[in-house]
MARSEDREN-370242 format. One record per residue (C-alpha): residue in three letters; x, z, y. Coordinates in pm, whole numbers, padded with zeros to 5 digits, always signed. Each point is the difference from the previous one (the first is absolute). Layout:
<rs>
ALAXZY
...
</rs>
This chain:
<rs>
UNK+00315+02289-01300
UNK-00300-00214+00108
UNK-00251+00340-00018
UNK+00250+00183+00169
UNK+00003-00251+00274
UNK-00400-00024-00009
UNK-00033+00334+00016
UNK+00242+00039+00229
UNK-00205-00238+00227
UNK-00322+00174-00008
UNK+00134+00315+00021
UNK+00232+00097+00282
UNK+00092+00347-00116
UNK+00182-00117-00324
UNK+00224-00271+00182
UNK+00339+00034-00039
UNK+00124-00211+00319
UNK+00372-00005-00095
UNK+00094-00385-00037
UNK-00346-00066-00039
UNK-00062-00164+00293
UNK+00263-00284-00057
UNK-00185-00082-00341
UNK-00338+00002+00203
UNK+00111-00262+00250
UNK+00105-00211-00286
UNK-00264+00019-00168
UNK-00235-00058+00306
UNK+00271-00345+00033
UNK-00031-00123-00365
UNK-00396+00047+00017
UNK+00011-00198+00351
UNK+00199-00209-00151
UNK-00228-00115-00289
UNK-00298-00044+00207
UNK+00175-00241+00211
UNK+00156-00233-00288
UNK-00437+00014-00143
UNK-00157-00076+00313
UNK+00305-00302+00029
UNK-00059-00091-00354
UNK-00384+00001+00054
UNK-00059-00211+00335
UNK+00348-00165-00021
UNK-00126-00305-00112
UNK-00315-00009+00233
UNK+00181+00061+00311
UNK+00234-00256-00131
UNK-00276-00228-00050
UNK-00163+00092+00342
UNK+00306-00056+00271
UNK+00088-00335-00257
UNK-00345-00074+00129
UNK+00033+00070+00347
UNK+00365-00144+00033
UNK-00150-00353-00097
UNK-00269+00068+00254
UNK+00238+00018+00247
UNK+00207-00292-00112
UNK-00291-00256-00041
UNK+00013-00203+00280
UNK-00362-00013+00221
UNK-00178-00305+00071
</rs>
């Protein structure tokens, strides 16, 4: 199924576009989908750490 589909991508001639373009879109979502919940997981806790940083900044009273 997963050749079919490569193949399929690379070569316009063999797609069969009956229902196919439903299983595209969700693929293109689950794929989207995964790189957002990475680049979260990855700079989650540095942007956490960054606006923690910023919020006491702004909180800090001047002299």
């Amino acid at each position: 199924m997963l050749v079919r589909f490569l193949q399929a991508l690379l070569n316009p001639e063999l797609r069969d576009d009956e229902g196919a373009t439903a299983v595209e879109y969700g693929l293109m979502v689950a794929l989207i989908a995964v790189v957002i919940i990475g680049a979260v997981i990855l700079l989650g806790d540095n942007l956490s750490g960054m606006f923690g940083g910023v919020a006491d900044q702004v909180q800090a009273p001047t002299p």
